[in-house]
C-alpha positions as CSV (number, residue, x, y, z in Angstrom):
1,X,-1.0,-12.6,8.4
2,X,-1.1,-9.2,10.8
3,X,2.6,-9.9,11.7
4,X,3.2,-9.3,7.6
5,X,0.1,-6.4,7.1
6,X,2.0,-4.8,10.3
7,X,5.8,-5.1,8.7
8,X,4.3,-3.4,5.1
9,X,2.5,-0.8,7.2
10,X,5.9,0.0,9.0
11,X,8.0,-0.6,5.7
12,X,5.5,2.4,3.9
13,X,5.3,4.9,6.5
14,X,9.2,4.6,6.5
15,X,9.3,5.5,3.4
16,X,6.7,8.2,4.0
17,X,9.7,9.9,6.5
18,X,12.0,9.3,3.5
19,X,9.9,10.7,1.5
20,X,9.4,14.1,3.5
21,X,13.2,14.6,3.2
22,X,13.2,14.1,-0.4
23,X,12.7,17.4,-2.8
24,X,9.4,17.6,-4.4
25,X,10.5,17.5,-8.2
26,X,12.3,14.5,-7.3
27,X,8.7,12.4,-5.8
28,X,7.6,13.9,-8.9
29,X,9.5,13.1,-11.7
30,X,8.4,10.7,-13.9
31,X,10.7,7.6,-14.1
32,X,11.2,4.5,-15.8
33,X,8.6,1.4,-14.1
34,X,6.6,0.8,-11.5
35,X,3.3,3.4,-11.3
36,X,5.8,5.9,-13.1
37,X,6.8,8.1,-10.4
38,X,7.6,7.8,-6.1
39,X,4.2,9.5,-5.2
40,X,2.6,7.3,-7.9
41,X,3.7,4.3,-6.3
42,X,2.8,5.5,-2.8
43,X,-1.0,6.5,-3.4
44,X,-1.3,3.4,-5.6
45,X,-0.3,1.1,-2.7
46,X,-2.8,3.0,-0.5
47,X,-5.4,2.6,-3.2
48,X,-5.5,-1.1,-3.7
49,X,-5.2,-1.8,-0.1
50,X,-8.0,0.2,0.8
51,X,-10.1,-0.6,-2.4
52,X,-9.4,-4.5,-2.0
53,X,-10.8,-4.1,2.1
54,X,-13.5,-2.1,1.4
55,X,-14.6,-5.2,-0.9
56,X,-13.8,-7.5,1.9
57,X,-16.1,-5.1,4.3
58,X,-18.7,-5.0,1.6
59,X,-18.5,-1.0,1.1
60,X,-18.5,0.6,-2.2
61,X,-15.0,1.7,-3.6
62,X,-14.1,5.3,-3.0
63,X,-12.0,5.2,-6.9
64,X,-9.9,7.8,-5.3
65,X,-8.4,10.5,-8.2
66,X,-4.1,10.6,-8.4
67,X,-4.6,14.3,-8.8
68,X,-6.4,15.1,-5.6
69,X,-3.1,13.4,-3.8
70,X,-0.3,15.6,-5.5
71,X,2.0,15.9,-2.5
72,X,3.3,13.4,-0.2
73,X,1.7,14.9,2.8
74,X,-1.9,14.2,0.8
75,X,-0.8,10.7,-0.1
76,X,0.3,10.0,4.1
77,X,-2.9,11.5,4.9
78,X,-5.0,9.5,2.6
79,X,-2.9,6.1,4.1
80,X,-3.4,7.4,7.7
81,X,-7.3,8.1,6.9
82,X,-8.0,4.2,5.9
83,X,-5.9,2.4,7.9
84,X,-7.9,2.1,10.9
85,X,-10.5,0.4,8.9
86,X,-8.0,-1.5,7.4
87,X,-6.2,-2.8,10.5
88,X,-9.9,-3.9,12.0
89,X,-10.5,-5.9,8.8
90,X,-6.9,-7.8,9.1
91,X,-7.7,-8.5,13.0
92,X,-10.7,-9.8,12.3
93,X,-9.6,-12.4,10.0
94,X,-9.9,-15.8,10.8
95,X,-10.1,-19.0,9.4
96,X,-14.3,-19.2,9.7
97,X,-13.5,-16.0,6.7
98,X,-10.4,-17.8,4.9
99,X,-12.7,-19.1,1.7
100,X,-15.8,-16.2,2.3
101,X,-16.2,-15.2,-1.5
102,X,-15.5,-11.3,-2.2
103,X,-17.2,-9.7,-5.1
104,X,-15.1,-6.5,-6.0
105,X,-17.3,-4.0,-8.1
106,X,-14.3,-3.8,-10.4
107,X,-14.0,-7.3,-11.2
108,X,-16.0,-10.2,-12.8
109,X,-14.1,-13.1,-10.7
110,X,-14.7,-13.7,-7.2
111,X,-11.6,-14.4,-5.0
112,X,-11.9,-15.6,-1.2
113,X,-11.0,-13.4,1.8
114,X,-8.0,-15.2,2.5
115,X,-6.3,-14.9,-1.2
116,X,-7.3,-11.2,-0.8
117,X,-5.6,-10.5,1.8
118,X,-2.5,-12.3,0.9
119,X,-2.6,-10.7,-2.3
120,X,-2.3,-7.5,-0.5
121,X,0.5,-8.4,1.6
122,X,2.7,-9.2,-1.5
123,X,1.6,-6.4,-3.7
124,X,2.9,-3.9,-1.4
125,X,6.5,-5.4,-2.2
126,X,6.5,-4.7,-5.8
127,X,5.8,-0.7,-5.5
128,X,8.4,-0.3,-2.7
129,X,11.3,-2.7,-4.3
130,X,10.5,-0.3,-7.5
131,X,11.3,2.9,-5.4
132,X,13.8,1.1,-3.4
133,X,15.9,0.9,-6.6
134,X,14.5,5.1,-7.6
135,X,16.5,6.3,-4.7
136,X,19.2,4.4,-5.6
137,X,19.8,6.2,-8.8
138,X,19.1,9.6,-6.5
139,X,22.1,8.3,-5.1
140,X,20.1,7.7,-1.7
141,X,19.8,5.0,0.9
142,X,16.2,3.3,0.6
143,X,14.4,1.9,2.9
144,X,15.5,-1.5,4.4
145,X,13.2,-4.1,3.6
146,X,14.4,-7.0,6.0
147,X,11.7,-8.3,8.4
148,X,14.5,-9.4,10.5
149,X,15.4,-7.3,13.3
150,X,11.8,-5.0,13.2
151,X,10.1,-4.8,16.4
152,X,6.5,-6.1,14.9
């Protein structure tokens, strides 16, 4: 599983570099899908990832606010802040923790560490395919998403 947290970590801070060529109106604009806009799609990645292992560590949910993340520097920051904790949390993993039962404030069901975590590896893919196809119709390259051929 760190082989595939490590690829999405890569994936997103590429498109954090893309990102800080882009104009600002452009991360901005609100478009069609996804969380409604590039920097929406960004911080939300950031968000569940960091609110799903904070359940996993047992630590309250920091419910960050969109509007305190308004530029793409903020929203690299915030990704840049967590992921330490969040890379100790992957590493850790191991089959003793693959059925532990987390309890998320935010939800009613419980869900074991191991679906958590995959969860988290495939909802990154969603947000970045969405954007992916957003700087297509900028008439930009996006991002390659092939595992093959990363140095992971």
């Amino acid at each position: 599983m760190k082989g595939l947290f490590q690829y999405n970590w890569q994936v997103r801070d590429e498109w954090f570099d893309w990102c800080m060529q882009q104009p600002r109106e452009e991360l901005e604009k609100r478009r069609s899908g996804g969380m409604g806009s590039i920097l929406k799609n960004l911080f939300h990645i950031v968000d569940v990832e960091v609110s799903w292992i904070y359940a996993i560590l047992d630590k309250p949910d920091i419910a960050p606010d969109f509007t305190d993340f308004q530029t793409i520097q903020h929203i690299i920051r915030f990704s840049e802040a967590y992921r330490p904790e969040v890379e100790d949390a992957v590493s850790s993993f191991c089959s003793a923790s693959e059925q532990k039962l987390i309890k998320a404030s935010w939800s009613d069901e419980a869900y074991t560490e191991g679906a958590i975590l995959r969860h988290l590896i495939a909802h990154e893919i969603h947000p970045t395919g969405q954007i992916s196809v957003w700087a297509r119709e900028m008439n930009c390259t996006p991002v390659s998403a092939s595992y093959v051929g990363r140095r992971i």
